[in-house]
N, C-alpha and C positions, 0 to 999 in steps of 0.2 A: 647702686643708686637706691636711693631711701625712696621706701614705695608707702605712700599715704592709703590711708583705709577709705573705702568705699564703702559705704552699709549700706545694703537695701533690704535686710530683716531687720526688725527691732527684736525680736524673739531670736534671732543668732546672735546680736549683739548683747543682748541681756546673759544669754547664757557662756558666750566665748569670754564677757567681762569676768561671771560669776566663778569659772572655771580656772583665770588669768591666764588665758592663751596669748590675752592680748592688756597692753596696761591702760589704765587711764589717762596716762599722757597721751597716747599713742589718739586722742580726742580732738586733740588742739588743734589740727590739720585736717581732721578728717570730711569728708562728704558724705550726705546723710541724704538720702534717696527712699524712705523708707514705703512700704506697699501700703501702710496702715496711714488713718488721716493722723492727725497733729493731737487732738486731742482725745484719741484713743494712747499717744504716746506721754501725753500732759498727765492722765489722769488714769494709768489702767485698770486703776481697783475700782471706777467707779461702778461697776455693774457687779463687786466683789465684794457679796458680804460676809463671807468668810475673813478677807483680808481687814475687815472695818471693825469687826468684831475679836478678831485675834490679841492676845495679848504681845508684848513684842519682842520676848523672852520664848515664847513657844515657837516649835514647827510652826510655818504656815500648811494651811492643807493645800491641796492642788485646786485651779479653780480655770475651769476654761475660758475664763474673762481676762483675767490677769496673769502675763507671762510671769512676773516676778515670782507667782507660788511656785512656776514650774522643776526649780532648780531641787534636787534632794537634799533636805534640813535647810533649806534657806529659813533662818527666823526673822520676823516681822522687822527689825531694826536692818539687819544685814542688809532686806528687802527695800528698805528706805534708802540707802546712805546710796546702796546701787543706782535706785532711782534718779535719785536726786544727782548722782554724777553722768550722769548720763543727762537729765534734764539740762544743769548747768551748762556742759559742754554743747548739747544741740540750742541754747538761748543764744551763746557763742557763734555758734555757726550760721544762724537764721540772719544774723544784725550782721555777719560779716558775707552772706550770699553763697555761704555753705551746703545749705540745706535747702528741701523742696521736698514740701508735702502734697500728697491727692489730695481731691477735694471729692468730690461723685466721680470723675472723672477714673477710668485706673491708669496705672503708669502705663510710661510708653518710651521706647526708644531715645524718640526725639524730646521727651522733656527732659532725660537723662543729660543725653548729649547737650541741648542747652548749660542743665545745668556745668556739664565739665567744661563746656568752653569757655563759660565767666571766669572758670578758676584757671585759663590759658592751659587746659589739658584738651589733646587731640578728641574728638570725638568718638564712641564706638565704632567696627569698621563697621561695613552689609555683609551680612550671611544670608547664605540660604534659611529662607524658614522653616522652621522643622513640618511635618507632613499633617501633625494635630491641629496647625494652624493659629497654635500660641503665637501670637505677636512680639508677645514678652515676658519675659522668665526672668529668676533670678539664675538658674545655670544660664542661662543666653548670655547674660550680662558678665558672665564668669570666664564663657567662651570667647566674647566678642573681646574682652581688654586681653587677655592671653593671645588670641590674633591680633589684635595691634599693637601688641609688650607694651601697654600704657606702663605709668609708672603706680601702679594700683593696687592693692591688697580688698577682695570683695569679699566681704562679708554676709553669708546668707545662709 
């Protein structure tokens, strides 16, 4: 059974893209749960002025605002086109009920599950919570579809 992507990093998805563990089609289906608001994913260089001022032929430098310098030699263009496929495909996903971003709010279990039941996917199971008293995690979300063998690939 072909297992649809789950993202709930934007930073594992930038970098799983940039590395091609995973392809760009592999977008079209996918569910987009990300921990980050909407327009920290719109816009990540905006607090980057390394990124703003880079030429686009150069390295980027590393910049703890924007995941796209993260990657080693990513240069400024590579750094866009990533972007921007990754933008396209979550525009996609928003108009078709794919996606769900925080607001102040942080994620939660049940905004997850919401969203997998619009897409006719079972919901996460209940676990036990771990003893720290995280509510929710991206390994939680890793555990919980592995205990219910959704049909899921999670990204984080």
């Amino acid at each position: 059974m072909k297992k649809r992507l789950l993202c709930v990093s934007w930073t594992s998805l930038i970098t799983v893209l940039y590395k091609g563990a995973i392809r760009p089609e592999q977008l079209d289906d996918a569910i987009f749960y990300f921990g980050c608001k909407l327009q920290h994913v719109k816009t990540p260089w905006e607090l980057d002025e390394n990124y703003l001022t880079t030429e686009a032929d150069d390295e980027l430098p590393h910049s703890p605002s924007n995941e796209l310098t993260w990657q080693n030699g990513i240069t400024r263009r590579e750094a866009d086109e990533l972007h921007s496929t990754v933008w396209e495909a979550l525009k996609k996903a928003m108009d078709e009920g794919r996606a769900a971003f925080r607001c102040d709010e942080p994620n939660s279990y049940k905004g997850l599950n919401g969203l997998l039941e619009l897409q006719g996917i079972q919901p996460l199971p209940e676990m036990r919570e771990d003893f720290s008293g995280e509510s929710y995690s991206y390994p939680g979300v890793r555990e919980r579809v592995k205990k219910g063998d959704l049909p899921l690939q999670v990204i984080f």
